[in-house]
NULOKOL-680122 format. One record per residue (C-alpha): x, y, z. Coordinates in nm, 2 decimals, padded with zeros to 4 digits, always signed. Layout:
BEGIN
((X Y Z))
...
END
This chain:
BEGIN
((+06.65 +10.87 +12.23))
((+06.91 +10.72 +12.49))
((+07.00 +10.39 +12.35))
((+06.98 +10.08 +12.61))
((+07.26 +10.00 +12.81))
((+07.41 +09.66 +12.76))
((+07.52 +09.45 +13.03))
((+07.91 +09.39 +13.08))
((+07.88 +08.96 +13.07))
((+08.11 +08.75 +13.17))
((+08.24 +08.56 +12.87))
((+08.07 +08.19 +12.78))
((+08.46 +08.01 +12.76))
((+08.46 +07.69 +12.65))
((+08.07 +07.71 +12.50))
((+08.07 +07.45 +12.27))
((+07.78 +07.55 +11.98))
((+07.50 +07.30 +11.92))
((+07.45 +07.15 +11.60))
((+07.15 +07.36 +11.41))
((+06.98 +07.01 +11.37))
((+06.95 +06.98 +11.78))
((+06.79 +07.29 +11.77))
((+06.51 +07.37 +11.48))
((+06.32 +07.13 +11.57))
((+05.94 +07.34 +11.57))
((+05.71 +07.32 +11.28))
((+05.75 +07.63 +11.05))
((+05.45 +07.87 +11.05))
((+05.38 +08.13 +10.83))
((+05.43 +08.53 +10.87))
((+05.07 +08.62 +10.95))
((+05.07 +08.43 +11.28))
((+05.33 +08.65 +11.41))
((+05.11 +08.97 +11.40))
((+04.97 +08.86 +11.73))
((+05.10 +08.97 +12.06))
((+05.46 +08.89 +12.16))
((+05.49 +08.67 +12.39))
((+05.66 +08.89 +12.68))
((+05.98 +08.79 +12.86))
((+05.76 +08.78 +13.18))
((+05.51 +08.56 +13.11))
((+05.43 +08.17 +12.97))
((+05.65 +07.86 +13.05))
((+06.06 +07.96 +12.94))
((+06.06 +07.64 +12.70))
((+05.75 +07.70 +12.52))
((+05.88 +08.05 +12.49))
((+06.16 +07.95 +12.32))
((+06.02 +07.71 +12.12))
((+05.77 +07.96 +11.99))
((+06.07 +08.18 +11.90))
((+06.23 +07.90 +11.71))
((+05.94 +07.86 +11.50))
((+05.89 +08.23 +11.45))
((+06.27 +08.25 +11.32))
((+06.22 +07.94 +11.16))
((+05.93 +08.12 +10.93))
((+06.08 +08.46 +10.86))
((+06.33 +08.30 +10.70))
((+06.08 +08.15 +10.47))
((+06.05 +08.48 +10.32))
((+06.08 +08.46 +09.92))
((+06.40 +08.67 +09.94))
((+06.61 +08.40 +10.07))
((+06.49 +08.13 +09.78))
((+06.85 +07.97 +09.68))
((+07.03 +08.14 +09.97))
((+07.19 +08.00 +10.22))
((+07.12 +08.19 +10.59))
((+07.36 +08.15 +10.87))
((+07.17 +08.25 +11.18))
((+07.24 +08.18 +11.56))
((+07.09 +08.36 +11.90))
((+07.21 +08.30 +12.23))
((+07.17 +08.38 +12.56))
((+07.41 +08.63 +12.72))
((+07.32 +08.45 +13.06))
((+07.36 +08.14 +13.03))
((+07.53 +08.05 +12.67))
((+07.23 +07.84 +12.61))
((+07.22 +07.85 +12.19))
((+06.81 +07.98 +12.12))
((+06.82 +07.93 +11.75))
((+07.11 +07.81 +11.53))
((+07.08 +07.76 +11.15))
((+07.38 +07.68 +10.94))
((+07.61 +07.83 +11.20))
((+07.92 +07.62 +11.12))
((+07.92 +07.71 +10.73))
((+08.13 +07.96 +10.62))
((+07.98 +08.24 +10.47))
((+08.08 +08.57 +10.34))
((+08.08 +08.83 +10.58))
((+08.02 +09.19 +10.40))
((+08.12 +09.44 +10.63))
((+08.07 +09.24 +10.91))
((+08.40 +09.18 +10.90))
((+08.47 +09.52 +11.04))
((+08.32 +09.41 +11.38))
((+08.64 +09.18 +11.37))
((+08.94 +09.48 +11.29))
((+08.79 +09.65 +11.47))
((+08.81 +09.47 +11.81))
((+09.15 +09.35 +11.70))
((+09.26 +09.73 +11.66))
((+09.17 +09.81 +11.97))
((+09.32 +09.52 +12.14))
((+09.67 +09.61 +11.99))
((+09.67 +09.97 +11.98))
((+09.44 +10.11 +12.24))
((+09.13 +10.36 +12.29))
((+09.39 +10.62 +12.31))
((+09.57 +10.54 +12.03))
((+09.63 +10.88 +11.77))
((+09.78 +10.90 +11.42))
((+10.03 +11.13 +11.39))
((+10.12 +11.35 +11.06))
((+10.48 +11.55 +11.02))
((+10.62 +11.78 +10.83))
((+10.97 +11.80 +10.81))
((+11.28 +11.96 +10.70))
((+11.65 +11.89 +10.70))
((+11.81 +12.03 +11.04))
((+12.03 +12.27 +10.85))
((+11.92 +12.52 +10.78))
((+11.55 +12.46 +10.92))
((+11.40 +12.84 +10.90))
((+11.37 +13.06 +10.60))
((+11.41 +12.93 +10.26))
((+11.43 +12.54 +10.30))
((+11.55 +12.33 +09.99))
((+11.27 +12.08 +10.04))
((+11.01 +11.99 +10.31))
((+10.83 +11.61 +10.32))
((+10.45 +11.56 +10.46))
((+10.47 +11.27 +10.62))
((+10.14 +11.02 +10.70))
((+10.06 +10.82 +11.02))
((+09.77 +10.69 +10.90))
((+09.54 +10.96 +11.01))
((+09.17 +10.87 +10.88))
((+09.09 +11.17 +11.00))
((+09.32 +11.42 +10.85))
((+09.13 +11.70 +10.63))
((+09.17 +12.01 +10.47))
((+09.13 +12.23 +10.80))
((+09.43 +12.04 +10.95))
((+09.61 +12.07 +10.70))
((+09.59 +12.47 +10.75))
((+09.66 +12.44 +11.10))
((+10.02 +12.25 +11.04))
((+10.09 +12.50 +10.77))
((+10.01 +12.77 +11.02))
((+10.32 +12.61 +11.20))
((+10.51 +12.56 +10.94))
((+10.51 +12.92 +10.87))
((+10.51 +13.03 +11.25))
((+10.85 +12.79 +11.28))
((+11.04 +13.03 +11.08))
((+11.01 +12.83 +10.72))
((+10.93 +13.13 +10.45))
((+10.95 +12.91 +10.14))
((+11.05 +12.57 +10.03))
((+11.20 +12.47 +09.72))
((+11.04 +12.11 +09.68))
((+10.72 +11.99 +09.88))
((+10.71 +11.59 +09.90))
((+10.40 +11.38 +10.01))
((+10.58 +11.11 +10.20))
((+10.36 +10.80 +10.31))
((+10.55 +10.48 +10.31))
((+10.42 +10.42 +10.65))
((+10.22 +10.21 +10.47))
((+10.31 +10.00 +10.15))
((+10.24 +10.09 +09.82))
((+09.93 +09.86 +09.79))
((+09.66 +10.08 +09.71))
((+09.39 +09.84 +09.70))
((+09.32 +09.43 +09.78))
((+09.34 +09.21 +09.49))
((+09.00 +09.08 +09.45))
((+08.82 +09.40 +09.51))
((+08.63 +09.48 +09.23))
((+08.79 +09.72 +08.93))
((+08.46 +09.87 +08.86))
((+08.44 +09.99 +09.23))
((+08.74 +10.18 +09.18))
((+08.54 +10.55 +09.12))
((+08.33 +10.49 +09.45))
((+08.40 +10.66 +09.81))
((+08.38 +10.25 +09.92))
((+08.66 +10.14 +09.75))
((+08.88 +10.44 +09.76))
((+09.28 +10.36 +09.77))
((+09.45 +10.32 +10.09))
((+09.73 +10.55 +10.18))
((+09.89 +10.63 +10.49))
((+09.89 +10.97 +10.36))
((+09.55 +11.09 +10.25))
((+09.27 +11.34 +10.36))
((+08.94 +11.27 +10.48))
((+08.63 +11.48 +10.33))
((+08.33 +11.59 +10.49))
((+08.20 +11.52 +10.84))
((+08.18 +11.13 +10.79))
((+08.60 +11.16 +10.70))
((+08.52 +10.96 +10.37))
((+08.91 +10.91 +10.27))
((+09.11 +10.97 +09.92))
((+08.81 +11.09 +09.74))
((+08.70 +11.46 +09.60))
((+08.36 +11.62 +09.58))
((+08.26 +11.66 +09.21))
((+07.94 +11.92 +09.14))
((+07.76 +11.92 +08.82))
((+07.57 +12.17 +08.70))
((+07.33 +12.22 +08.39))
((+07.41 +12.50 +08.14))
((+07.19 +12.62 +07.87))
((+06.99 +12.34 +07.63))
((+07.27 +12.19 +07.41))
((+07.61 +12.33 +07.62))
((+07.82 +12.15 +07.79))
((+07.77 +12.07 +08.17))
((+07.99 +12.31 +08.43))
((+08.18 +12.05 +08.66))
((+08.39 +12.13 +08.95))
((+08.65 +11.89 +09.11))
((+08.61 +12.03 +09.46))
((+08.91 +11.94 +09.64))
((+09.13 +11.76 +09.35))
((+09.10 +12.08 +09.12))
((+09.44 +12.12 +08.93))
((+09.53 +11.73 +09.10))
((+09.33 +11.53 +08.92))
((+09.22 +11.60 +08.50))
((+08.85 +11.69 +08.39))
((+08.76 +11.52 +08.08))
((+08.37 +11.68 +08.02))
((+08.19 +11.53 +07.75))
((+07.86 +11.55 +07.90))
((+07.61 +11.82 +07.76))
((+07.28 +12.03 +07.87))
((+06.96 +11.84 +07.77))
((+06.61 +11.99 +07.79))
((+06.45 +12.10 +08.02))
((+06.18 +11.85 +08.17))
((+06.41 +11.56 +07.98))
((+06.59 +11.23 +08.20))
((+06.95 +11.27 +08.31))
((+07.15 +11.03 +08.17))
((+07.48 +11.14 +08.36))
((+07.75 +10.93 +08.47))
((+08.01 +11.06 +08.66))
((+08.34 +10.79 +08.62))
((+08.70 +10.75 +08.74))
((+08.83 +10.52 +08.48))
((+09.06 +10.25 +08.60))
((+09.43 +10.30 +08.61))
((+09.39 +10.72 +08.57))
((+09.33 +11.04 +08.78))
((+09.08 +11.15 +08.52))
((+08.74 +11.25 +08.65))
((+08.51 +11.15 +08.29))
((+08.17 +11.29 +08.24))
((+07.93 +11.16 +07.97))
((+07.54 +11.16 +07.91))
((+07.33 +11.46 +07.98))
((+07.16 +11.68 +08.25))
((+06.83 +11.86 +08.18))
((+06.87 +12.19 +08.22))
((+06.63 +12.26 +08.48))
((+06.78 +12.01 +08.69))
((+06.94 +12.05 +09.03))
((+07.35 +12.02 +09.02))
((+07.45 +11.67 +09.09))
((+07.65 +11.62 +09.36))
((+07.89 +11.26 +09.43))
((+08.20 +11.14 +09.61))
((+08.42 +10.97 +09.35))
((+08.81 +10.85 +09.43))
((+09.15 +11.02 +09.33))
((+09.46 +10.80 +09.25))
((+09.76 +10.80 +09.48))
((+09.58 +11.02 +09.77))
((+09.89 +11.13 +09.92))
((+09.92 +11.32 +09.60))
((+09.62 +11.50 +09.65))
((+09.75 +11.58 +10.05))
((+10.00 +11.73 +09.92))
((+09.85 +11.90 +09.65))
((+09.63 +12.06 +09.92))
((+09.91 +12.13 +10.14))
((+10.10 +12.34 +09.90))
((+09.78 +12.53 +09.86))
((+09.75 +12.57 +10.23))
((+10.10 +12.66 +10.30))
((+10.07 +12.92 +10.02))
((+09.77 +13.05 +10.25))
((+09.99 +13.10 +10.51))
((+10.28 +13.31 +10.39))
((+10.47 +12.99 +10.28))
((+10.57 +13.01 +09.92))
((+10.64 +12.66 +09.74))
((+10.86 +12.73 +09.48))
((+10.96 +12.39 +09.33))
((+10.76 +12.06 +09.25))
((+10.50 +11.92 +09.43))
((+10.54 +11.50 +09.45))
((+10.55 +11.20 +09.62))
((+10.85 +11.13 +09.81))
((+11.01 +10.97 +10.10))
((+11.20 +11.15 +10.41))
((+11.56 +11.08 +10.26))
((+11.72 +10.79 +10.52))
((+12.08 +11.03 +10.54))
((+11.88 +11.31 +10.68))
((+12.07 +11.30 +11.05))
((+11.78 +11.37 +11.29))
((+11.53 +11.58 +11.04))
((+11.33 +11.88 +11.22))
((+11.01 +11.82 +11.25))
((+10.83 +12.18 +11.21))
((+10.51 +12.12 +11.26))
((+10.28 +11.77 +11.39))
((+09.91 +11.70 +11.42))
((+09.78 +11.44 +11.59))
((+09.41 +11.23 +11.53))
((+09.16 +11.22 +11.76))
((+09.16 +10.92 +11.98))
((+09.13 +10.55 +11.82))
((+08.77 +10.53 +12.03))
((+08.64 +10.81 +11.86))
((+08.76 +10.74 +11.56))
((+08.58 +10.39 +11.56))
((+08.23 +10.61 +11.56))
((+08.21 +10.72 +11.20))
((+08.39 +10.44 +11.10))
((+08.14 +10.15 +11.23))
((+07.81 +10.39 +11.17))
((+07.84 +10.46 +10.86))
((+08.07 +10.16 +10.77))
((+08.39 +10.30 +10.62))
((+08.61 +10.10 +10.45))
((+08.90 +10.29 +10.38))
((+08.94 +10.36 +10.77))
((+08.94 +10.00 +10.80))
((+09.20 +09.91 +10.61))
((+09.43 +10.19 +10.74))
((+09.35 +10.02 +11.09))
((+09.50 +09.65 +10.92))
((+09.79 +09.86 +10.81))
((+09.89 +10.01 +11.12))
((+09.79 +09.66 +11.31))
((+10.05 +09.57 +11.09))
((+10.31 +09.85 +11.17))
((+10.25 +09.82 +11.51))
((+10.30 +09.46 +11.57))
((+10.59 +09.38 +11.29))
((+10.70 +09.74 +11.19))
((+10.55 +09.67 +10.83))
((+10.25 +09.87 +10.69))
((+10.06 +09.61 +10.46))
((+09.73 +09.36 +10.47))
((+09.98 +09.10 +10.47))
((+10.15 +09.19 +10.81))
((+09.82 +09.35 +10.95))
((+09.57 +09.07 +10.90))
((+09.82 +08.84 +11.07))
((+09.87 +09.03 +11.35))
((+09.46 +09.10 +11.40))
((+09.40 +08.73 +11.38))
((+09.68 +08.65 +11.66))
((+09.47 +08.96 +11.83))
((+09.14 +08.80 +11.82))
((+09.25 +08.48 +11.94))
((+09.41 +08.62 +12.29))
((+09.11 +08.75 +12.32))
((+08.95 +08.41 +12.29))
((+08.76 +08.41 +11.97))
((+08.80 +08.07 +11.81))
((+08.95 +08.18 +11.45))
((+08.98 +07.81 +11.29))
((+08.71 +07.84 +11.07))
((+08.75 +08.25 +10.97))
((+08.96 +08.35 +10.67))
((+09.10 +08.70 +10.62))
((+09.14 +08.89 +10.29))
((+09.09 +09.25 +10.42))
((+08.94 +09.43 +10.68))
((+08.67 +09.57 +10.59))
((+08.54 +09.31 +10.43))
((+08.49 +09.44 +10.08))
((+08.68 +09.13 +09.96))
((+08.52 +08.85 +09.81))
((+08.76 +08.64 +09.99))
((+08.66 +08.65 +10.34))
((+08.52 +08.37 +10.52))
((+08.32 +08.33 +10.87))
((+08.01 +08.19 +11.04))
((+07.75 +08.30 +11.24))
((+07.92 +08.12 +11.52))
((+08.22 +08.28 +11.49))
((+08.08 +08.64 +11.48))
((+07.85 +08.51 +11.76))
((+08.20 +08.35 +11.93))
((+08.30 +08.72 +11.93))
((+08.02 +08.92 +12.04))
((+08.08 +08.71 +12.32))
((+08.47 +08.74 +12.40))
((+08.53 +09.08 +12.34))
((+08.30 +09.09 +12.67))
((+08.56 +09.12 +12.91))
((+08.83 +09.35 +12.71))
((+08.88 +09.70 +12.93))
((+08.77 +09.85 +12.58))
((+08.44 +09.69 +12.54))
((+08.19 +09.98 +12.60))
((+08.37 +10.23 +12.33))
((+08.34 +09.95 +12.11))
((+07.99 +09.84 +12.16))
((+07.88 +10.23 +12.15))
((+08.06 +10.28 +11.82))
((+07.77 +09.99 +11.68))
((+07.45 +10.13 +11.49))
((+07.14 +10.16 +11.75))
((+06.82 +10.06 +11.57))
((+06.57 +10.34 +11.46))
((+06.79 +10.61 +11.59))
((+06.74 +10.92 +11.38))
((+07.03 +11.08 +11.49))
((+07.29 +10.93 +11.24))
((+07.60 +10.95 +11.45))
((+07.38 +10.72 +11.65))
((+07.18 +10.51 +11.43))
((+07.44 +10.49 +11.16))
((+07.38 +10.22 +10.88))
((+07.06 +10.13 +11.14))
((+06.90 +10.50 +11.14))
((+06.55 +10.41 +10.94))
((+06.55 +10.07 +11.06))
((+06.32 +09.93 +11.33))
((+06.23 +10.26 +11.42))
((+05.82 +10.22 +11.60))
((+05.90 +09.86 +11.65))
((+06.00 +09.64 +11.99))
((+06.40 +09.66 +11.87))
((+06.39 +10.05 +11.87))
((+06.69 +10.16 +12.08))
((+06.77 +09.80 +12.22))
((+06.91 +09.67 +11.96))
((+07.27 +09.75 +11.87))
((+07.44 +09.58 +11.54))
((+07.69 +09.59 +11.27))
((+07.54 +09.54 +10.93))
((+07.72 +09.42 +10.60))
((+07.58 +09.45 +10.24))
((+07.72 +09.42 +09.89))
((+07.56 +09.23 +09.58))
((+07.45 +08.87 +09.69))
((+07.57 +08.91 +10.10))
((+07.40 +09.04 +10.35))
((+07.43 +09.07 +10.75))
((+07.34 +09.18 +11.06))
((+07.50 +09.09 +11.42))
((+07.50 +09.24 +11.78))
((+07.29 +09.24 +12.05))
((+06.95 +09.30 +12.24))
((+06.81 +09.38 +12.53))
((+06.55 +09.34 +12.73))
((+06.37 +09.59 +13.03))
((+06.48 +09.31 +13.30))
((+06.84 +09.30 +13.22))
((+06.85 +09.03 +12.99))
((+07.06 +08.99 +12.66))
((+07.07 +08.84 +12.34))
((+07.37 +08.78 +12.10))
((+07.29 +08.73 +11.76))
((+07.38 +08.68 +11.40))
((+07.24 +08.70 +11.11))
((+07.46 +08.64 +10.74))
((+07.30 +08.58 +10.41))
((+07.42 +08.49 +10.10))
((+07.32 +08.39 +09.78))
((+07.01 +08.63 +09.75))
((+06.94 +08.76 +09.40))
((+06.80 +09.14 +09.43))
((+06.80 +09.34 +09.70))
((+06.95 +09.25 +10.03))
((+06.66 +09.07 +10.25))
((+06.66 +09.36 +10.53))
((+06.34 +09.30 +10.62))
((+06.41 +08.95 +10.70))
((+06.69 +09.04 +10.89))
((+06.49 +09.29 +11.10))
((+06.19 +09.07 +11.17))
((+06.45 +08.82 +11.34))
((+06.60 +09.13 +11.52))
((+06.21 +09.23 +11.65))
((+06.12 +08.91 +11.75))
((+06.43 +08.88 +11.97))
((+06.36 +09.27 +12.14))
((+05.95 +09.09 +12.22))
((+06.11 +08.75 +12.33))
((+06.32 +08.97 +12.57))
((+05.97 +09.22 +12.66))
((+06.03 +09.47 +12.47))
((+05.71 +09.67 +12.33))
((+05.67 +09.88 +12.06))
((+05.67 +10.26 +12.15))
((+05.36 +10.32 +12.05))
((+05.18 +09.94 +12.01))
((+05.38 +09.67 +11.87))
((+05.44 +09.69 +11.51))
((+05.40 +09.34 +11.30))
((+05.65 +09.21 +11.16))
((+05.48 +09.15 +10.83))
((+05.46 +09.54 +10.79))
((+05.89 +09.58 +10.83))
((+06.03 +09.81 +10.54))
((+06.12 +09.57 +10.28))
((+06.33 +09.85 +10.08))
((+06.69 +09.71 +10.05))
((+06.97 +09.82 +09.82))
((+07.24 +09.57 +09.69))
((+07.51 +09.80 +09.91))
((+07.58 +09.93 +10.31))
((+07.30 +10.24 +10.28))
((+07.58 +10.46 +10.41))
((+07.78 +10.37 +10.03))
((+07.46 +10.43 +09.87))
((+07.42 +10.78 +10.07))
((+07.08 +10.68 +10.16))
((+07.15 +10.73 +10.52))
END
């Protein structure tokens, strides 16, 4: 499925937002009168249209799910500015991953589609070839970097004369030594989504999840011990295996952990023994060590023998001029952007604050970076007064926006010459393909926002969102946002999709095969980005 083709606007300056009280003005109806026919972009008078639309919006978010939460919605017209809907748009709300849509426009405002992260290795200029006293890895920022590329620059290591090196240091203080925001949560730490951030660290897996090993469990015979394997952080990281072989037919009880503060992978409870192995993503400390734990490995491979200690370390500043024996460069920023907003990666995020940071002030930290992004946004017109910035991917309890100011930038990144790779790198509803549909894959599919519909959601316990656009079979648009916070349970998905289908019908979009009622929406909904939860 070829995903519809927004419309380049051009940007609504100086829209001032109407207050949500000008707007909800209709009576509320209930869910079952929407399983009736859309009313199609074509047809009845434009104001009773979008009066019926503001009473449809104003009863999906009736839904039981949202009792106590507070729901910042607004839609607006990409033709005209005119505000369709607006619901507690001023109030600021957290934003989930939302706040991604916000780096990452700022990213590529300061650093470019073209942009690529580079990764060294290096040696002192004398003597440069044969046996070198010690050799430094040195990170970019590269989320991209994995275990293949790391072969390629030890290939050239080994074909630029180096035949063994005394010391191998992992060397990424292009960044600062802040591994992780200060409000995220500790008892995230052994998750892919809340993996450190290093300027030095290598991606896993075709989705480039960053600083984080594969670990495989596998039952043994009734009343052994399980068999675990580290994957890639084998002889980095410590195995501490306390988990056993239960019977067969029995309930796993396994947990897989990371505790806090060590680079011990812990294994408790039990796995029946007919079970299949268990297979999860869990997060290394200091990732740089674990790049250059695999990069002695791979220079070993490659006829280079590493003879001393392998550490952390920085490129000594009296080295006149090092050599630089091998390089390897990311793919560009545009593409990056594609696994990174699909599938809503964190860690990539952050590394793009960071080298915000390093670009604009020559300092790799949130401090410098989230600046810098904010002073970004704002050339590009989006009114920031009212957003607060904590991190970028907006893990952190400590961001602020409203749906008017994620609606405010839907809207202004309109006219940037990047627009188009960043609108293609948003989720496309009910797009099985995942490098498509992303976070939005089994969403909407079979309904009137299949393939029109292009978004960036945001989910952790309590928030959830969903913002981008819609269009219609006549050229029109629709901006939208939809935050929600304060649920208890799972995130209100469903809610947030009826709101998305009713817009993709008020535009004349039909179902592809009948419209599907809203009332019938998947109401599944986990209390985390699906992607985090590998569920899609």
């Amino acid at each position: 499925m070829t995903p519809a083709t927004p419309r380049r606007q051009e940007p609504l300056r100086g829209r001032r937002w109407l207050a949500a009280a000008a707007l909800v003005t209709a009576p509320l109806v209930s869910l079952t009168t929407l399983t009736s026919a859309p009313a199609f972009a074509d047809t009845a008078d434009p104001a009773e249209r979008a009066e019926d639309l503001r009473a449809d919006i104003d009863a999906i978010l009736e839904d039981p799910s949202l009792e106590g939460a507070t729901s910042g919605v607004v839609v607006t017209d990409a033709d005209t500015g005119e505000v369709l809907y607006a619901r507690d748009a001023d109030t600021q709300l957290l934003p989930a991953s939302n706040m991604k849509a916000f780096t990452t426009a700022a990213a590529l405002e300061v650093l470019g589609t073209d942009h690529t992260f580079g990764t060294e290795a290096v040696v002192e200029r004398r003597p440069g070839r044969g046996d070198v006293p010690e050799l430094y890895l040195v990170g970019g920022g590269d989320p991209t970097l994995n275990e293949a590329d790391l072969d390629a620059i030890a290939a050239d290591v080994a074909a630029s004369g180096v035949t063994s090196v005394g010391d191998l240091y992992a060397d990424d203080t292009w960044f600062d030594d802040q591994r992780l925001v200060d409000d995220w949560w500790p008892e995230d730490e052994p998750y892919a989504y809340s993996a450190q951030i290093s300027a030095l660290t290598v991606a896993h897996g075709e989705r480039y999840d960053t600083g984080v090993t594969e670990v495989t469990v596998s039952a043994g015979s009734e009343g052994d011990a399980v068999s675990v394997d580290l994957g890639a952080a084998d002889g980095y990281a410590e195995l501490d295996n306390r988990a056993v072989t239960g019977p067969a037919g029995g309930g796993s009880s396994l947990v897989i952990d990371r505790p806090a503060g060590t680079n011990t992978i812990e294994v408790t409870g039990s796995l029946p023994a007919d079970a299949a192995p268990v297979v999860a993503l869990r997060t290394v400390d200091e990732p740089a060590g674990l790049a250059g734990h695999l990069f002695a490995q791979a220079l070993e491979d490659n006829g280079v023998t590493v003879k001393g200690e392998v550490a952390r370390g920085e490129v000594p500043g009296e080295w006149h001029r090092p050599r630089v024996v091998a390089e390897h460069s990311s793919m560009p920023l545009g593409e990056v952007l594609v696994p990174l907003m699909k599938f809503s990666n964190n860690q990539h995020t952050e590394m793009l604050v960071k080298s915000i940071g390093q670009e604009v002030s020559g300092e790799g930290s949130w401090e410098a970076g989230l600046a810098a992004q904010e002073e970004a946004l704002q050339q590009l017109g989006v009114d920031t007064s009212d957003l607060v910035f904590n991190d970028g991917s907006g893990l952190s309890r400590g961001n602020w926006v409203t749906a008017n100011g994620v609606v405010d930038l839907l809207d202004s990144v309109q006219e940037a010459s990047w627009y188009e790779v960043w609108h293609r790198s948003l989720p496309v509803a009910g797009d099985s393909d995942p490098f498509v549909g992303g976070t939005l894959a089994s969403r909407m599919g079979g309904t009137a926002a299949e393939g029109v519909a292009q978004a960036k959601t945001g989910t952790m316990t309590g928030v959830s969102a969903l913002s981008g656009y819609v269009q219609g079979p006549d050229g029109g648009e629709l901006y939208f946002s939809v935050v929600n916070n304060g649920h208890s349970g799972a995130a209100p998905r469903s809610v947030q999709d009826a709101v998305v289908i009713r817009l993709a019908e008020y535009l004349g979009n039909e179902a592809p095969a009948g419209t599907v009622s809203m009332s019938r929406v998947d109401k599944a909904g986990g209390e985390q980005e699906c992607s985090w939860e590998l569920t899609c």
